[in-house]
C-alpha positions in Angstrom: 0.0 0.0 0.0 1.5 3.7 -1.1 2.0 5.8 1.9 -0.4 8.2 0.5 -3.2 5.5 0.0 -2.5 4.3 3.5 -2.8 8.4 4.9 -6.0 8.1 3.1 -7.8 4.9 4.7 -6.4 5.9 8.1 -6.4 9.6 9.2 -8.5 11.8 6.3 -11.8 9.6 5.2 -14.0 7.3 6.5 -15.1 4.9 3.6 -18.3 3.4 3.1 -18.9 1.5 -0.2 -22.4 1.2 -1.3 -22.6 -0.5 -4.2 -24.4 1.2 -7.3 -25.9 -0.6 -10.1 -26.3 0.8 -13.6 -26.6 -0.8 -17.0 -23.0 -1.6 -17.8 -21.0 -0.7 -14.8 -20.7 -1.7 -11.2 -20.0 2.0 -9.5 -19.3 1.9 -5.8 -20.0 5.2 -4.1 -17.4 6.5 -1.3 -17.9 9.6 1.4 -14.7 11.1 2.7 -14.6 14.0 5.6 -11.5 15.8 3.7 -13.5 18.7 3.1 -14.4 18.9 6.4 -11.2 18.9 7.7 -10.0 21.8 5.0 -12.8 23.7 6.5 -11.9 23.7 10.1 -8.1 24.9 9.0 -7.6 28.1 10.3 -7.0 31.2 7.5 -3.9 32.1 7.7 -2.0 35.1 5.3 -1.2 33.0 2.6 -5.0 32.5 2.5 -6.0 36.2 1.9 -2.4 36.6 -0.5 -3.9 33.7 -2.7 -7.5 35.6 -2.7 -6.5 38.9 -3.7 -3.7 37.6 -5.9 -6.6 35.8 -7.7 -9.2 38.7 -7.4 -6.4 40.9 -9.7 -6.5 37.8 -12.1 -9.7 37.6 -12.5 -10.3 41.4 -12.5 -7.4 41.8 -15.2 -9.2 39.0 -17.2 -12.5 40.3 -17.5 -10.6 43.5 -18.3 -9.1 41.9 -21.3 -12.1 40.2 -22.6 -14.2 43.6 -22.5 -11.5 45.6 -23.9 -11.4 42.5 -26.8 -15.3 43.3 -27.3 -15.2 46.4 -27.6 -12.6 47.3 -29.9 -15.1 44.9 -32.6 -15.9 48.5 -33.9 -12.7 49.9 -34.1 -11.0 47.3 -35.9 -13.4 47.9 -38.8 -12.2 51.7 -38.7 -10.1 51.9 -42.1 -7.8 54.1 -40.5 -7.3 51.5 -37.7 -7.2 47.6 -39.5 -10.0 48.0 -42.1 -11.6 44.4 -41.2 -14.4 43.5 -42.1 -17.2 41.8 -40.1 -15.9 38.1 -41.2 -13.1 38.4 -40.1 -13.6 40.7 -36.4 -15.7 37.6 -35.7 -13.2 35.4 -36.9 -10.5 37.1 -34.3 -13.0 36.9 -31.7 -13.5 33.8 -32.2 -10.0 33.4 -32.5 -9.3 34.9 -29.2 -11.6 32.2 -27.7 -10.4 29.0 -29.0 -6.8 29.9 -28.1 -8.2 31.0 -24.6 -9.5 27.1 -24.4 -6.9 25.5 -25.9 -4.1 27.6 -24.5 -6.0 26.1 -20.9 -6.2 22.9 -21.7 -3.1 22.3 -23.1 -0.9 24.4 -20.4 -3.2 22.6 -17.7 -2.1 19.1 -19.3 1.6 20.0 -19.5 1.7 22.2 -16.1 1.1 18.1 -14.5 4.4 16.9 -16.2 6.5 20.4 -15.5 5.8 21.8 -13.2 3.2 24.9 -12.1 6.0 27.4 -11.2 8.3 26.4 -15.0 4.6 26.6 -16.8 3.6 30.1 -15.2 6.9 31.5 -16.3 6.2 29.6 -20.0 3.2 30.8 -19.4 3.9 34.7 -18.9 6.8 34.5 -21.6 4.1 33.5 -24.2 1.3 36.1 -23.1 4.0 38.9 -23.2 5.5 37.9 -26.8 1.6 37.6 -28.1 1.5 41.1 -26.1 4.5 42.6 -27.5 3.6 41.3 -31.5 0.4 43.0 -31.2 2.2 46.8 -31.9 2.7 44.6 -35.3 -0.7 44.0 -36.0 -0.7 45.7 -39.2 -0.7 42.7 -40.9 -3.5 40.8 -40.9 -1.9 37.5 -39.9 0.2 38.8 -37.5 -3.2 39.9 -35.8 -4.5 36.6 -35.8 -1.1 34.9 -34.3 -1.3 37.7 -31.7 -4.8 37.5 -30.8 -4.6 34.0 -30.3 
């Protein structure tokens, strides 16, 4: 038994199988009092650090994504880009499917590296994409950058 199984079945849950039947599977249903015991851990600094440090995130997120929206209208300016409807929806919709791919992959590879090595990967990339958008004269360089 792994010592983190065996930390499991002695000190953090309290197991109790009842069995399930469905149409293909036998599923077996456990309870565990981990969440408990997170609750009843005092808050500490790090706590509130990790909730404002999070709060900015988020803030600076939603920041991004409305600033994204509503330069639609600008971007069709011809002294700005000159694009037409097709493709401000296409970089919108451009901006979203690098938003959930750049998540998914990053969250699959931030398992195998490492969080700190992927948040630095992760911050390199966002400020090259960042930097490559005073280049957005070209349409493709748009896209790339958007993305």
């Amino acid at each position: 038994m792994t010592p983190v199984l065996e930390a499991v079945l002695t000190g953090c849950a309290q197991f109790s199988f009842v069995p399930f039947q469905s149409n293909h599977w036998n599923v077996q249903q456990f309870e565990t009092n981990v969440p408990q015991r997170l609750d009843r851990l005092p808050w500490s600094p790090w706590h509130s650090k990790m909730v404002i440090a999070l709060g900015i995130t988020w803030l600076l997120d939603g920041l991004e994504v409305t600033l994204a929206g509503s330069l639609a209208s600008v971007l069709k300016d011809q002294k700005a880009l000159g694009l037409t409807s097709l493709e401000v929806g296409a970089s919108a919709t451009g901006y979203l499917a690098g938003a959930v791919i750049g998540a998914l992959f990053f969250g699959w590879l931030t398992d195998r590296l490492g969080r700190k090595k992927l948040f630095l990967i992760t911050l390199a990339v966002y400020l090259s994409a960042t930097a490559a958008t005073a280049f957005r004269g070209v349409l493709g360089v748009f896209y790339c950058s958007e993305s």
